[in-house]
N, CA, C and O of each residue as an XYZ file, in Angstrom:
296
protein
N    -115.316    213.597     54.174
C    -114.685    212.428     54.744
C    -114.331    212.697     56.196
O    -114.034    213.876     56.387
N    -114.287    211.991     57.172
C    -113.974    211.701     58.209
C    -112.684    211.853     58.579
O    -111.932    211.028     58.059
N    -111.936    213.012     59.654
C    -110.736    213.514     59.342
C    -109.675    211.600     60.532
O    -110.098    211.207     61.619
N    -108.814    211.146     60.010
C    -108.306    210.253     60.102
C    -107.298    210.779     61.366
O    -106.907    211.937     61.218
N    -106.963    210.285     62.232
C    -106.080    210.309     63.307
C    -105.007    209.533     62.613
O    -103.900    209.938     62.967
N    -104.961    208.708     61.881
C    -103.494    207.936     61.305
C    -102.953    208.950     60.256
O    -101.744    208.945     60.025
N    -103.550    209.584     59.784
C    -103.348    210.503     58.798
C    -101.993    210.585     58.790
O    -101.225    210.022     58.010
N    -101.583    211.731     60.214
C    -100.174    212.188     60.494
C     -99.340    210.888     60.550
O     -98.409    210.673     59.775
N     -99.726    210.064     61.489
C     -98.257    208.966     61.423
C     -98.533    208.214     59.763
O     -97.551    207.476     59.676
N     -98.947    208.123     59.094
C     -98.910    207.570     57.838
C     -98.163    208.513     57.246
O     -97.083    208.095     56.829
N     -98.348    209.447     57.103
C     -97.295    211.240     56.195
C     -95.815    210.404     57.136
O     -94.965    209.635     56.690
N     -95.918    210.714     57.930
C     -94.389    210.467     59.005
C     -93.682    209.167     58.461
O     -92.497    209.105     58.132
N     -94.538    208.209     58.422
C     -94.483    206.725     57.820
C     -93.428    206.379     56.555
O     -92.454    205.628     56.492
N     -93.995    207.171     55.688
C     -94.103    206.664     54.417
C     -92.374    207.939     54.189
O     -91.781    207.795     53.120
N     -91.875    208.853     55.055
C     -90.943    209.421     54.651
C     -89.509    208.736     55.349
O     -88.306    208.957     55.212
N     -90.314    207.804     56.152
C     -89.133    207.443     57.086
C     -88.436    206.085     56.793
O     -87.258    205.758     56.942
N     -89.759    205.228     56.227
C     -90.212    203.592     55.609
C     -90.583    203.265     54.258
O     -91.750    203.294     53.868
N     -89.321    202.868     53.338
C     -89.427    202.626     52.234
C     -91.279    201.725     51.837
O     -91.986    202.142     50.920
N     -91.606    200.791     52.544
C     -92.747    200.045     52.849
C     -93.238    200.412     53.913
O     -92.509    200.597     54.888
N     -94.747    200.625     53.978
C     -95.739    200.610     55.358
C     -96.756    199.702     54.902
O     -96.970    199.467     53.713
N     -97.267    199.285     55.695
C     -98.516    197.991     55.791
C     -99.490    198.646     56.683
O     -98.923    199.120     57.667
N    -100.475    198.790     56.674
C    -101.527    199.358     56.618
C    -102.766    197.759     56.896
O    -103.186    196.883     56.141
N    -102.947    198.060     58.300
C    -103.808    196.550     58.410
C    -105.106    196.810     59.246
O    -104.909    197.613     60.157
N    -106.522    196.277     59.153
C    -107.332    196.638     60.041
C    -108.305    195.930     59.834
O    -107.956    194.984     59.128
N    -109.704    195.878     60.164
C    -110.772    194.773     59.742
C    -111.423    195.192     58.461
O    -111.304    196.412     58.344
N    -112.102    194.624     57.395
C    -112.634    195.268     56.602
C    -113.781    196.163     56.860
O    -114.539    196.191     57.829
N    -113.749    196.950     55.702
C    -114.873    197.693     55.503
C    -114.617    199.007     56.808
O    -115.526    199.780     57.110
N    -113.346    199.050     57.405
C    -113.048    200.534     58.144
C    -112.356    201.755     57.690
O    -112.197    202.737     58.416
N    -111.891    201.656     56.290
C    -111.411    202.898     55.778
C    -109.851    202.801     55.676
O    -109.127    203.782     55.849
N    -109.548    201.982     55.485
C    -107.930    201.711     55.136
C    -107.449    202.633     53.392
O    -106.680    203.517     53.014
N    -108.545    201.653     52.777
C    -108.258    202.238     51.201
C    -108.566    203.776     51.212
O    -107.719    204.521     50.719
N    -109.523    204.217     51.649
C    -109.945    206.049     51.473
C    -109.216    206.257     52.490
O    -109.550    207.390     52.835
N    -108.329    205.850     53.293
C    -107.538    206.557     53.833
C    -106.040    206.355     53.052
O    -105.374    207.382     52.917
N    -105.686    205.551     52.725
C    -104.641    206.076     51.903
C    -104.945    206.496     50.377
O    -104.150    207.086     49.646
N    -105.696    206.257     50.180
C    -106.226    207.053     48.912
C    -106.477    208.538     48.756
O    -106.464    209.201     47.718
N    -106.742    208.983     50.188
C    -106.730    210.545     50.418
C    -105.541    211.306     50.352
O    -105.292    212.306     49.679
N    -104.568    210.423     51.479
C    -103.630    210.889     51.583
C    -102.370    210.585     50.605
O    -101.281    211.126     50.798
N    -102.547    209.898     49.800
C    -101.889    209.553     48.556
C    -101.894    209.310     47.558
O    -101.662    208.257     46.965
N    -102.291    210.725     47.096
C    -103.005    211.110     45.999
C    -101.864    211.435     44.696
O    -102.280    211.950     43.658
N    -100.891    211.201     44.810
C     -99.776    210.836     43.764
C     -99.251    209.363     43.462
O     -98.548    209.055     42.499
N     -99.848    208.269     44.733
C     -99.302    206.887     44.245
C    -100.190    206.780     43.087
O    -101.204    207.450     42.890
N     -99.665    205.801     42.294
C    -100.785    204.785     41.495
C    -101.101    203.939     42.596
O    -100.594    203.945     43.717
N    -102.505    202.802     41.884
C    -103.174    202.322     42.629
C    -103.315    201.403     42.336
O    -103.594    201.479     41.140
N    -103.324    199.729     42.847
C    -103.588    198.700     42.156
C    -104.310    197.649     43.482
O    -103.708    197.415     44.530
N    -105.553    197.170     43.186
C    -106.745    196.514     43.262
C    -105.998    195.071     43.375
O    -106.167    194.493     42.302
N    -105.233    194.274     44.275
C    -104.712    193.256     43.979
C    -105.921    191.675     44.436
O    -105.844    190.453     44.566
N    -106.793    192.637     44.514
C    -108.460    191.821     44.411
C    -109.011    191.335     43.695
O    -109.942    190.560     43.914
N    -108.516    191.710     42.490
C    -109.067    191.643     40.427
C    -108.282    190.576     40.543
O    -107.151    190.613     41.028
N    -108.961    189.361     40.012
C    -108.435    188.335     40.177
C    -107.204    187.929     38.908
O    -106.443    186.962     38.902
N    -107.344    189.125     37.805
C    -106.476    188.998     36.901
C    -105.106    189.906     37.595
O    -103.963    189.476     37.439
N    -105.382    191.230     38.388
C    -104.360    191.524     38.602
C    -103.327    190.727     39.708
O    -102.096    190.727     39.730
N    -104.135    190.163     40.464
C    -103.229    188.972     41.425
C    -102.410    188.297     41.235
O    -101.375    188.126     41.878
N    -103.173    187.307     39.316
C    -102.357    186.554     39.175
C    -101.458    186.937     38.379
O    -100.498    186.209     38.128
N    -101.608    188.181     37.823
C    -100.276    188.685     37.281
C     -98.998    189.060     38.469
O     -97.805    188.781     38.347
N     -99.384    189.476     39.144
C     -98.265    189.391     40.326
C     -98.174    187.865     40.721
O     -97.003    187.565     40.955
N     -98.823    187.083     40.829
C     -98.001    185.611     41.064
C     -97.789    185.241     40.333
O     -97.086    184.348     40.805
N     -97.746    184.997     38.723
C     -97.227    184.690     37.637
C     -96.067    185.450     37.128
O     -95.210    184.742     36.600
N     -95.824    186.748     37.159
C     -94.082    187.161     36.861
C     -94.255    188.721     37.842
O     -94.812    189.757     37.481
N     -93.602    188.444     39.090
C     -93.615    189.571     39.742
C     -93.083    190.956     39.511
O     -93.746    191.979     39.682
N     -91.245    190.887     38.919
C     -90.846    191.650     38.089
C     -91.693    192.319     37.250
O     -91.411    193.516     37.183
N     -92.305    192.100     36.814
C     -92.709    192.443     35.637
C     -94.188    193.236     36.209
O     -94.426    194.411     35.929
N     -94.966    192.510     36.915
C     -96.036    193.574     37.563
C     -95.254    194.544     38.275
O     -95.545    195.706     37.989
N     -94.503    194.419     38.974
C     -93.571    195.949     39.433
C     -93.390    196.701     38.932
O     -93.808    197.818     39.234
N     -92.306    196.311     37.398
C     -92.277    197.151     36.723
C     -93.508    198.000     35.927
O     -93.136    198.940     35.225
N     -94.349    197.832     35.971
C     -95.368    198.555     35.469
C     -95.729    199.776     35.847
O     -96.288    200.576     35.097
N     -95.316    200.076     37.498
C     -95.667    201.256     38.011
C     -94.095    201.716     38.551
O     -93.174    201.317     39.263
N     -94.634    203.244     37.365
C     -93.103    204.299     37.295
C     -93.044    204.723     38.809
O     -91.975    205.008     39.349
N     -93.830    204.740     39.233
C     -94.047    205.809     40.646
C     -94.418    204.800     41.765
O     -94.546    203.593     41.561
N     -94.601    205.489     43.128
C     -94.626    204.628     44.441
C     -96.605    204.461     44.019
O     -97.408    205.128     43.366
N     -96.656    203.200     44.832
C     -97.734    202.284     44.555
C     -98.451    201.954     45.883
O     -97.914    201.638     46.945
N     -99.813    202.094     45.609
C    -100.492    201.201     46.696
C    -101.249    200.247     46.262
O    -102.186    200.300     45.466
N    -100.590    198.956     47.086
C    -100.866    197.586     46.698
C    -101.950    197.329     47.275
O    -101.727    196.926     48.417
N    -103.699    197.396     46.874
C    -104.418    196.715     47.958
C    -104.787    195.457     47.667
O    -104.996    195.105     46.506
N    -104.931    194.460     48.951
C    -104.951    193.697     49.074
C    -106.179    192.908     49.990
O    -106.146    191.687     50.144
């Protein structure tokens, strides 16, 4: 993989910022980049058109599903 220059401020990010947003054009490496570097979140695909609408149909409740910190892609 392609060593990431956001790498470091994302590590810095994520200890300082309960939430980071992570934004760029598609198809440049957003997801394998936090997927590399966060390799203990769970992961959720908010693209699956079933998992979407479970987050717009009872949000609580898709939250609660993940014990641990999460990356929401979108």
């Amino acid at each position: 993989m392609i060593e990431r220059h956001l790498k470091t401020e994302l590590l810095h990010l994520i200890t300082e910022c309960p939430v980071v947003t992570l934004l760029g054009p598609r198809q440049a490496g957003k997801t394998t980049l936090v997927r590399d570097v966060l390799v203990n979140y769970d992961y959720c695909n908010l693209e699956q058109p079933e998992m979407r609408q479970y987050a717009i149909d009872d949000p609580k409740a898709f939250l609660a599903q993940f014990k641990t910190n999460v990356i929401l892609d979108a």
